[in-house]
DSSP file (Angstrom, degrees, kcal/mol; ACC not computed):
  #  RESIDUE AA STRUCTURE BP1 BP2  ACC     N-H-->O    O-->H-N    N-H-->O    O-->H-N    TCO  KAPPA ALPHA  PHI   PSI    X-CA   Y-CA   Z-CA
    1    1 A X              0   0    0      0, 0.0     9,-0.0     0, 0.0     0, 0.0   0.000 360.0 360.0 360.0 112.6  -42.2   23.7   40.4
    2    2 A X        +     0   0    0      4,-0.0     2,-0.0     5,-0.0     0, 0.0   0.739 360.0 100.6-117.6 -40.1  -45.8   22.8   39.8
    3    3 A X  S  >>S-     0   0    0      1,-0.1     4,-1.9     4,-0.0     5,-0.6  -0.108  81.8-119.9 -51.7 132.0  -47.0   22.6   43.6
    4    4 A X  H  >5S+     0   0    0      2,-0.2     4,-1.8     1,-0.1    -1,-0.1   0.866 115.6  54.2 -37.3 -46.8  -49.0   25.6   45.2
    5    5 A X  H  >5S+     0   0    0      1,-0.2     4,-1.8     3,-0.2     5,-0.4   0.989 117.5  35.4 -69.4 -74.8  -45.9   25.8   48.0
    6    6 A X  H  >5S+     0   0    0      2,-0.2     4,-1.6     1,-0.2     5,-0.3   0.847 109.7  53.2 -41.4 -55.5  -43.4   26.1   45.2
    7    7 A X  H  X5S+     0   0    0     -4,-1.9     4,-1.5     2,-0.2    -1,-0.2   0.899 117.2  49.2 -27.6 -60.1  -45.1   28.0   42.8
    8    8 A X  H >X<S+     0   0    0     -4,-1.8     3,-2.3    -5,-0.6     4,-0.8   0.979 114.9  40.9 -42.1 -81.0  -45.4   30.4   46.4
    9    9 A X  H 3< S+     0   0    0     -4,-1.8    -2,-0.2     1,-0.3    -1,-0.2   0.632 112.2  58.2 -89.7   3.7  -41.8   30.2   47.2
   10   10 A X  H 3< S+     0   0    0     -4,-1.6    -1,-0.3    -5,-0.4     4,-0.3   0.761 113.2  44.2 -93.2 -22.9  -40.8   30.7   42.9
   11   11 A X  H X< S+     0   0    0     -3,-2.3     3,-2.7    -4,-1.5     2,-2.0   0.794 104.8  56.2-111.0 -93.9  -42.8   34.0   43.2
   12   12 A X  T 3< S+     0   0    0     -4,-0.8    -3,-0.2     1,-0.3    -2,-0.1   0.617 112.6  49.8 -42.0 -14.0  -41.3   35.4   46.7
   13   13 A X  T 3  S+     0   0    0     -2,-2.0    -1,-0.3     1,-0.2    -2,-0.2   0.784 113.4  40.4 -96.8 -18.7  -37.8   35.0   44.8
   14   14 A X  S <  S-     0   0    0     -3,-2.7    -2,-0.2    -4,-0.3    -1,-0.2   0.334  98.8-145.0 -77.1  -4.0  -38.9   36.7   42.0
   15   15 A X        +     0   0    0     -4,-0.3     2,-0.5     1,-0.2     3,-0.1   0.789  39.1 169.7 -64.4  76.1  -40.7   39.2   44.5
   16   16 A X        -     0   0    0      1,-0.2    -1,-0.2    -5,-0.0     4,-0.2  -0.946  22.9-157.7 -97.6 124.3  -43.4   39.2   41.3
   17   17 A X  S  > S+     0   0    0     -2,-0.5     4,-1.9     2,-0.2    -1,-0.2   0.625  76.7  54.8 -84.5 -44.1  -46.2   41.0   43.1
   18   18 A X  H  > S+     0   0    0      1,-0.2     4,-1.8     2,-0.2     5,-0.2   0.934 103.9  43.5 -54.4 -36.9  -48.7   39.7   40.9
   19   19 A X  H  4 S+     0   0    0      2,-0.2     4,-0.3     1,-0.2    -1,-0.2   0.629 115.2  56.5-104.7  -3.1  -48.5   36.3   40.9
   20   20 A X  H >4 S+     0   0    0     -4,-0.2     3,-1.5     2,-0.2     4,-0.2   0.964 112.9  39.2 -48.8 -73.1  -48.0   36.5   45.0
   21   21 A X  H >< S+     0   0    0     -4,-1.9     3,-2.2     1,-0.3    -2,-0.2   0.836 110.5  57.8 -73.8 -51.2  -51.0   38.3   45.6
   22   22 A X  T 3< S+     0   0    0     -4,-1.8    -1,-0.3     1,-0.3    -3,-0.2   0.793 102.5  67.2 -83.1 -37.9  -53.1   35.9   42.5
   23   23 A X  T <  S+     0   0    0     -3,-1.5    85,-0.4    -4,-0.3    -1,-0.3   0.736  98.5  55.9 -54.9 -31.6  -51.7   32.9   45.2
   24   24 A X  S <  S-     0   0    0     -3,-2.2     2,-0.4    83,-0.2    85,-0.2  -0.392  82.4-118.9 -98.2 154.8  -54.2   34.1   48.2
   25   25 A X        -     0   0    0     83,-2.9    19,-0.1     2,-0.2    -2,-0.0  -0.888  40.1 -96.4-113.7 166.3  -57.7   34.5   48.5
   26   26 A X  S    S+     0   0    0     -2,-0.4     2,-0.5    17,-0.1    18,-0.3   0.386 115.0  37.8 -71.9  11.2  -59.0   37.4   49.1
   27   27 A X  S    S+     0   0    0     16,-0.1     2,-0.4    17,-0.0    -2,-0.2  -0.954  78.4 173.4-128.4 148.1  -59.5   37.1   53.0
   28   28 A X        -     0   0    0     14,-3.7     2,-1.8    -2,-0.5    82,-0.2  -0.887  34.0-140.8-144.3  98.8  -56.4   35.1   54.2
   29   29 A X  E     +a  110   0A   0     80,-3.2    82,-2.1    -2,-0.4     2,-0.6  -0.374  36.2 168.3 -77.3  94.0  -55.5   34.5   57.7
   30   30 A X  E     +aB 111  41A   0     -2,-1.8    11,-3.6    11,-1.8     2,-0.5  -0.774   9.0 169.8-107.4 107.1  -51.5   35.0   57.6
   31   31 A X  E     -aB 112  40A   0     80,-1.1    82,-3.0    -2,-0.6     2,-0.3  -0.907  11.0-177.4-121.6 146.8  -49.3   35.2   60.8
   32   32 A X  E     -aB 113  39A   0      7,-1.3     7,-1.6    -2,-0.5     2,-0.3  -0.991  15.3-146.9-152.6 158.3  -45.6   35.0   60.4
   33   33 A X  E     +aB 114  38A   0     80,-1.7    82,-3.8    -2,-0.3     2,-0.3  -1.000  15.3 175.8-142.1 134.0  -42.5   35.0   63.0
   34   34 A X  E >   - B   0  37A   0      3,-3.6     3,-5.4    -2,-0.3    82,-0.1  -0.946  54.3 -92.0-145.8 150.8  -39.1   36.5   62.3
   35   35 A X  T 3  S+     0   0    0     -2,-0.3     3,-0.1     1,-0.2    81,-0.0   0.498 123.9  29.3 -34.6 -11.9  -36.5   36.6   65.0
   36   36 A X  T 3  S+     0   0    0      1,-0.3    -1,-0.2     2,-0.0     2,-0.2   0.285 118.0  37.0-125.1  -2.1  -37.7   40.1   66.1
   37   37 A X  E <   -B   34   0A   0     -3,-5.4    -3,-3.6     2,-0.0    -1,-0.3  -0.943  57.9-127.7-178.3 132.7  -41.3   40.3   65.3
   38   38 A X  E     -B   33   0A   0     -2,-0.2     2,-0.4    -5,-0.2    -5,-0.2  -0.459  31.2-151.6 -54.5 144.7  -45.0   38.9   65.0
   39   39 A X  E     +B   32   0A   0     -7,-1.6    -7,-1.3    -2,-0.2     2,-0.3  -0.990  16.3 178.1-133.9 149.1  -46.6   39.3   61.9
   40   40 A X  E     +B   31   0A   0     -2,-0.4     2,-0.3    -9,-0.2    -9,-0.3  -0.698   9.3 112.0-147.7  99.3  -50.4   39.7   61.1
   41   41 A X  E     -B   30   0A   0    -11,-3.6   -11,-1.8    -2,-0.3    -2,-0.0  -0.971  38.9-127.6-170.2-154.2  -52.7   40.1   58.8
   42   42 A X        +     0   0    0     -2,-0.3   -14,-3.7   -13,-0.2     2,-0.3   0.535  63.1  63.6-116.5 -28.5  -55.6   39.7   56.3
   43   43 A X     >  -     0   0    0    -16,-0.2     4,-3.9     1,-0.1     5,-0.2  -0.893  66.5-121.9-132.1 147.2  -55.4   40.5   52.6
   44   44 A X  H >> S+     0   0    0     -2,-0.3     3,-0.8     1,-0.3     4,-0.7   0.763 118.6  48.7 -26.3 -83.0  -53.6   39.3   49.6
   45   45 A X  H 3> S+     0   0    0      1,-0.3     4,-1.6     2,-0.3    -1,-0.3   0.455 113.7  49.3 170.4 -50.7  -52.3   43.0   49.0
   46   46 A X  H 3>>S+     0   0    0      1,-0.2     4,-4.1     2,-0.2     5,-1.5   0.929 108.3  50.0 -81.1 -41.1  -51.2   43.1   52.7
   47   47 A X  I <<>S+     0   0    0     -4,-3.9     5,-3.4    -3,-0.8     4,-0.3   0.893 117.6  42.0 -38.8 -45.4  -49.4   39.7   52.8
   48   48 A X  I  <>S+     0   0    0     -4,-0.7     5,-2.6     3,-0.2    -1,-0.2   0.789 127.9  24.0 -95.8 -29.9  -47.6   40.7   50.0
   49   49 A X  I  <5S+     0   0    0     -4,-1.6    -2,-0.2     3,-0.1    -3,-0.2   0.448 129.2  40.2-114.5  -9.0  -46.7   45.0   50.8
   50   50 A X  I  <5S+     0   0    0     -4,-4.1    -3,-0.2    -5,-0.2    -2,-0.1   0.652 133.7  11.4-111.1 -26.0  -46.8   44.9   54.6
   51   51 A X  I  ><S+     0   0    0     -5,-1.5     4,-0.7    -4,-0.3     3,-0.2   0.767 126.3  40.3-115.5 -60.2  -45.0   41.3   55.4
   52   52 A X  I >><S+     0   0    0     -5,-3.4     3,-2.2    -6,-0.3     4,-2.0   0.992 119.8  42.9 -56.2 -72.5  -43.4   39.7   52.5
   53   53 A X  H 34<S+     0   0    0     -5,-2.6    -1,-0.3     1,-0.3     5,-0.1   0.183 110.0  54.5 -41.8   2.3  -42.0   42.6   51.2
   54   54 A X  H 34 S+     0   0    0     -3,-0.2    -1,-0.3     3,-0.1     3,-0.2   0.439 110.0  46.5-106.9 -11.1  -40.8   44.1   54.3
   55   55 A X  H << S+     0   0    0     -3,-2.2     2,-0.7    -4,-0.7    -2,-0.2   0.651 118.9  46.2-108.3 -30.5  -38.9   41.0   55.2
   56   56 A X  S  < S-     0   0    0     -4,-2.0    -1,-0.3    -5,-0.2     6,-0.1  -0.745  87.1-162.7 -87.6  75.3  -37.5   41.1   51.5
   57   57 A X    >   -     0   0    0     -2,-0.7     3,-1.4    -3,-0.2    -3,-0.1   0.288  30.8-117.3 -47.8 154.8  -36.6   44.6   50.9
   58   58 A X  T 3  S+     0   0    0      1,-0.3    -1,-0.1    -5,-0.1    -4,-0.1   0.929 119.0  60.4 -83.2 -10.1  -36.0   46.0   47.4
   59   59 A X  T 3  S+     0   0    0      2,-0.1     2,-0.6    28,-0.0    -1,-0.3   0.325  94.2  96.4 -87.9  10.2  -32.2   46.7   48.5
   60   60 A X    <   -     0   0    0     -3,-1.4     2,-0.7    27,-0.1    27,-0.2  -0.925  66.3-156.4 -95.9 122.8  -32.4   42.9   49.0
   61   61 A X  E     -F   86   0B   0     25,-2.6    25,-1.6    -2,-0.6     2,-1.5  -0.735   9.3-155.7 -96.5  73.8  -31.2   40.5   46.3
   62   62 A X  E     -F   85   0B   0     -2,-0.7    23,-0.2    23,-0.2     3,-0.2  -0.334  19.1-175.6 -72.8 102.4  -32.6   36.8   46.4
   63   63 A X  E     -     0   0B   0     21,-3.0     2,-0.3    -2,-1.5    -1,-0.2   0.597  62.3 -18.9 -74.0 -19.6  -29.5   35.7   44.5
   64   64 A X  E     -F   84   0B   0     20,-1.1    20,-2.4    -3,-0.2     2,-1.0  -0.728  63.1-108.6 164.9 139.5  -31.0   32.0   44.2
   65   65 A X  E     -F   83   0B   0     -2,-0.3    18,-0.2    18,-0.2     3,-0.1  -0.706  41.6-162.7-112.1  86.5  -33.6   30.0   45.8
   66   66 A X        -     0   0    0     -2,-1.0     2,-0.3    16,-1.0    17,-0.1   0.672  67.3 -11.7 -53.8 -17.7  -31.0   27.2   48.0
   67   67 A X        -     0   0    0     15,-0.3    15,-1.7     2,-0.0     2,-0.2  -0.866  64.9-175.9 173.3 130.5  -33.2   24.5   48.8
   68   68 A X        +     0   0    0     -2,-0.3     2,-0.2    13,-0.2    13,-0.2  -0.790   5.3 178.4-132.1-178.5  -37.2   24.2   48.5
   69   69 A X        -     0   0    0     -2,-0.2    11,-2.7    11,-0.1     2,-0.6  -0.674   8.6-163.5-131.6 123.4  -39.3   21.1   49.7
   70   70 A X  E     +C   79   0A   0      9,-0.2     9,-0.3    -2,-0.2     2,-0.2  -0.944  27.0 138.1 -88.5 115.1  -43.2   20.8   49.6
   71   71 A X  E     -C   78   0A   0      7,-3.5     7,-3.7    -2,-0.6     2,-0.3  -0.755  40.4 -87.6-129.5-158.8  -45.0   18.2   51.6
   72   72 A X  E     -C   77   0A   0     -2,-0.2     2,-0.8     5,-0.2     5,-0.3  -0.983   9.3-169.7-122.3 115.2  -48.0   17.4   53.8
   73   73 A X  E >  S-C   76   0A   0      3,-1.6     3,-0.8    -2,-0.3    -2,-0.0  -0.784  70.8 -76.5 -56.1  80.2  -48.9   17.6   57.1
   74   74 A X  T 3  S-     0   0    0     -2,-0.8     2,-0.4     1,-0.3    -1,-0.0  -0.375 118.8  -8.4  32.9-117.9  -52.5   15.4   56.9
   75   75 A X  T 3  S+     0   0    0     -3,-0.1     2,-0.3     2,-0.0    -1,-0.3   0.018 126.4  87.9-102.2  36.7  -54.9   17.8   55.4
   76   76 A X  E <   -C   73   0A   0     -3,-0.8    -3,-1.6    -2,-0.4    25,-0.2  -0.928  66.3-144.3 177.6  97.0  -52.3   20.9   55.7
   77   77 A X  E     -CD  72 100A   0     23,-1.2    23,-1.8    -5,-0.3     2,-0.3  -0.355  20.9-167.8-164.8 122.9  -49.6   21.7   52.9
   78   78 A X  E     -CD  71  99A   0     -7,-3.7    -7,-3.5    21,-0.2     2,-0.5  -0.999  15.5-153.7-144.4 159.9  -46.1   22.9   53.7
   79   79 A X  E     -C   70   0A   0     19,-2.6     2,-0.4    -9,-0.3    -9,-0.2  -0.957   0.9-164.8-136.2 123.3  -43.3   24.4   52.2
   80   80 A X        +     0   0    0    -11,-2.7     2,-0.4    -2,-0.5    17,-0.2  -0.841  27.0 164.3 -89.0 108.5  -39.5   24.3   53.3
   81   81 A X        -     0   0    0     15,-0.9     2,-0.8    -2,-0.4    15,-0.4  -0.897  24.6-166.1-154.3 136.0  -37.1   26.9   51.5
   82   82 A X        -     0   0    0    -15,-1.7   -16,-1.0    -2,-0.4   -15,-0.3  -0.875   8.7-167.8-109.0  82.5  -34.0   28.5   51.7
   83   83 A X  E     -FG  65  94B   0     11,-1.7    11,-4.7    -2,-0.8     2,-0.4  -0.654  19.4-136.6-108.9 156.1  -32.7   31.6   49.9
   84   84 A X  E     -FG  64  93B   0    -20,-2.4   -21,-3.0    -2,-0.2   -20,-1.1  -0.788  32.0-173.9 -99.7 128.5  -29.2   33.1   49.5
   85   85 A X  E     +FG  62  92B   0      7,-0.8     7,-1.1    -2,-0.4   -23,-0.2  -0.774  15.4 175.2-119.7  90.5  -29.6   36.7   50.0
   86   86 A X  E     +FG  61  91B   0    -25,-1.6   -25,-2.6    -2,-0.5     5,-0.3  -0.610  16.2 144.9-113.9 164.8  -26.8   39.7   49.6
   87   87 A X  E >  S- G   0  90B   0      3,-0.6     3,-1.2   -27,-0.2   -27,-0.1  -0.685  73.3 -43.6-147.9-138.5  -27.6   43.5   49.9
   88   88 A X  T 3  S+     0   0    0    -29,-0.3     2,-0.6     1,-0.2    -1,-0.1   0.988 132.7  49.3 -65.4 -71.9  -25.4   46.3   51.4
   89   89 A X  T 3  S-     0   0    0      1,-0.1    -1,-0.2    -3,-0.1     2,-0.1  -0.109 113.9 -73.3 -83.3  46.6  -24.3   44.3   54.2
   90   90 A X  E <   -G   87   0B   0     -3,-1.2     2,-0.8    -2,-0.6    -3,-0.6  -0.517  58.8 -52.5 126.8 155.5  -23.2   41.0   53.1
   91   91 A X  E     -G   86   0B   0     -5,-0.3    30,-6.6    -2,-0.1    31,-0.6  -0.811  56.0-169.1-106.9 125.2  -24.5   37.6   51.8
   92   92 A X  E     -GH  85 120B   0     -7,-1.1    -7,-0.8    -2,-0.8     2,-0.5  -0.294  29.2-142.1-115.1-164.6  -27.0   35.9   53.6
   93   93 A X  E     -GH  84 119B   0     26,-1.4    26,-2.0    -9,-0.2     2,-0.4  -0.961  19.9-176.8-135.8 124.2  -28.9   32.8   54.1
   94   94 A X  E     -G   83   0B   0    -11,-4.7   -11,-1.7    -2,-0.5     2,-0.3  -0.972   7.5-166.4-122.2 115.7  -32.7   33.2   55.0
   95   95 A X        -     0   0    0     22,-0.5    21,-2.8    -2,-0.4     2,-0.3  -0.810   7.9-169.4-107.2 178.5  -34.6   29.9   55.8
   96   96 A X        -     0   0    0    -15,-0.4   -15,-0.9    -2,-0.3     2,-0.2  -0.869  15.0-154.9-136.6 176.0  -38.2   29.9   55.9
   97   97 A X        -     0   0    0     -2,-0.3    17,-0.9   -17,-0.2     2,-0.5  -0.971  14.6-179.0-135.2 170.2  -41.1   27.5   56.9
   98   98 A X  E     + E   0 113A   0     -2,-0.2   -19,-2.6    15,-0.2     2,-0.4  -0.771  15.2 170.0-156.3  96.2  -45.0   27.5   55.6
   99   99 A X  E     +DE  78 112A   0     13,-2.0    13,-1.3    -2,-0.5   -21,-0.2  -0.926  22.4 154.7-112.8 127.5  -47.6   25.6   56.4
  100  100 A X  E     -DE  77 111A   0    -23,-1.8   -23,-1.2    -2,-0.4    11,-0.2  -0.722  35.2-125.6-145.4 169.9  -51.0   26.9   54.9
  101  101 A X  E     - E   0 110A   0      9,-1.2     8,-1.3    -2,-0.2     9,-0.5  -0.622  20.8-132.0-124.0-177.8  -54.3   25.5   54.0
  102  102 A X  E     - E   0 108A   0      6,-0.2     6,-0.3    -2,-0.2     2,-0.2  -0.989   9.6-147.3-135.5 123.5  -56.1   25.9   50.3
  103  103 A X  E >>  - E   0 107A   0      4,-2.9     3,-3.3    -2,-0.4     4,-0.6  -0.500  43.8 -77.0-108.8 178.4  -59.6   26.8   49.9
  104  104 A X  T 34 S+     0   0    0      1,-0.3    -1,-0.0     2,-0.2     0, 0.0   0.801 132.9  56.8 -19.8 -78.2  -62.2   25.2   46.3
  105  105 A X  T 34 S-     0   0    0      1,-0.3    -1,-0.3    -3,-0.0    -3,-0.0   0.495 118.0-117.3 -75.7   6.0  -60.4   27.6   44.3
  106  106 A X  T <4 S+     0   0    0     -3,-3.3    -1,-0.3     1,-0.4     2,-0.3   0.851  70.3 130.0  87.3  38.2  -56.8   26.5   44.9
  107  107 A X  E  <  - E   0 103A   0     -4,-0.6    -4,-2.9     0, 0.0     2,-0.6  -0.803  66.8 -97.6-116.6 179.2  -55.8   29.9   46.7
  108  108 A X  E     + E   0 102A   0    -85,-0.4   -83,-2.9    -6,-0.3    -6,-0.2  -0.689  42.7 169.6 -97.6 111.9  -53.9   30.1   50.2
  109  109 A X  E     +     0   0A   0     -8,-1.3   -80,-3.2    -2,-0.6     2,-0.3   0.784  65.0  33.0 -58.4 -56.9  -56.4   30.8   53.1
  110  110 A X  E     -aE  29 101A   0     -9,-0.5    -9,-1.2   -82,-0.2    -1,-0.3  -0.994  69.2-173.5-135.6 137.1  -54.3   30.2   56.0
  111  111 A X  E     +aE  30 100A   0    -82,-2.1   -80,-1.1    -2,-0.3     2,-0.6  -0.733  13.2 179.3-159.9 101.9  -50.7   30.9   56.4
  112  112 A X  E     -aE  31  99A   0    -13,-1.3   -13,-2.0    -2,-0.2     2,-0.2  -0.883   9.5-179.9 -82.9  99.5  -48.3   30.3   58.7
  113  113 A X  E     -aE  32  98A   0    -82,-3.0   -80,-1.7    -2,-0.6     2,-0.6  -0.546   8.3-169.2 -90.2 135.1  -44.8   31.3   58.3
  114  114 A X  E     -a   33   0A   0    -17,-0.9     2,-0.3    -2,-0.2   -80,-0.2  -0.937  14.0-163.7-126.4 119.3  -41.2   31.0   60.7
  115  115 A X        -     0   0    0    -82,-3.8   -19,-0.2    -2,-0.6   -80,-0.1  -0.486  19.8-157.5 -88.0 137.9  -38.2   32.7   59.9
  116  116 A X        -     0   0    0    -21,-2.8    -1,-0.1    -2,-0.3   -20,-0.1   0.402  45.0-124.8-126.8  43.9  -34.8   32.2   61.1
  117  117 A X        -     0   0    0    -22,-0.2     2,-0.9     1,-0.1   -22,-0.5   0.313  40.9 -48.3  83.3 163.7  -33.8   35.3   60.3
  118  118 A X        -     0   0    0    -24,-0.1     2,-0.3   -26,-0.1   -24,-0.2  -0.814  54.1-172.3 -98.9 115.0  -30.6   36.4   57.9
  119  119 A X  E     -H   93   0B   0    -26,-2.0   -26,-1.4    -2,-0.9     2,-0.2  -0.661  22.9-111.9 -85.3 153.5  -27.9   34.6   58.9
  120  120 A X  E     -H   92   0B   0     -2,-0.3   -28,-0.2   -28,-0.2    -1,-0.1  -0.483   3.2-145.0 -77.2 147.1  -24.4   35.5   57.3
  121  121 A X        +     0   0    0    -30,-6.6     2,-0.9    -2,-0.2    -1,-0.1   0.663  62.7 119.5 -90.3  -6.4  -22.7   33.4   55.0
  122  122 A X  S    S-     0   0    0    -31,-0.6    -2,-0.1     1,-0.1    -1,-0.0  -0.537  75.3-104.2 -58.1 101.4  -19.1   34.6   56.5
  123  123 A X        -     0   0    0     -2,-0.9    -1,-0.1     1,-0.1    -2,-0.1   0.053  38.0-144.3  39.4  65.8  -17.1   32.7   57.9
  124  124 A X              0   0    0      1,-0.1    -1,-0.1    -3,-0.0     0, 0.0  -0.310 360.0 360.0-123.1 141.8  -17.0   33.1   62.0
  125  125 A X              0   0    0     -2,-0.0    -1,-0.1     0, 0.0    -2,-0.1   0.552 360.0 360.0 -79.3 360.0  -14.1   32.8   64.1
């Protein structure tokens, strides 16, 4: 995974804190949506300890990174990805979506994320 989006979704499975925060510059405009909740904010450091982490938990286990895709939207970079996810209650499936912009130095500016929440991977009657 060589691409900025991958690179991105290879460190949020690792939940390597460094090489997250090394991804942004240091003023970022980052909104995210998870089935329950807006997200907002501003800094590397926030992205990574108020948003990411809080939707990845440490009691949370990204067991394998299911499916990633990178593309383009015209001048607008996105990233598709799909992790399997167990903790205390179960194995899950989280997908995500990203579309962000890139400033000279090759860090993430702008970032917009949509969750669709953890679904379970049991079985449903």
């Amino acid at each position: 995974m060589t691409d900025l989006g991958s690179r991105f979704v290879a460190a949020l499975a690792a939940k390597d804190t460094d090489r997250l925060v090394a991804l942004f510059a240091s003023e970022v405009d980052f909104r995210g949506m998870t089935p329950r909740r807006f997200w907002e904010v501003d800094s590397p450091q926030r992205v990574v300890h108020e948003v990411l982490f809080e939707w990845f938990e440490p009691k949370d286990v990204i067991e394998r990174v299911d499916y990633v895709e990178a593309g383009q939207v015209a001048d607008r970079q996105r990233v598709d990805y799909r992790f399997l996810v167990r903790n205390a209650d179960g194995s899950f499936l989280v997908e995500q979506r990203a579309y962000f912009d890139v400033d000279a130095a090759g860090r993430i500016y702008y970032m917009r994320v949509i969750c669709s929440g953890y679904r379970s991977t049991a079985e449903r009657s």
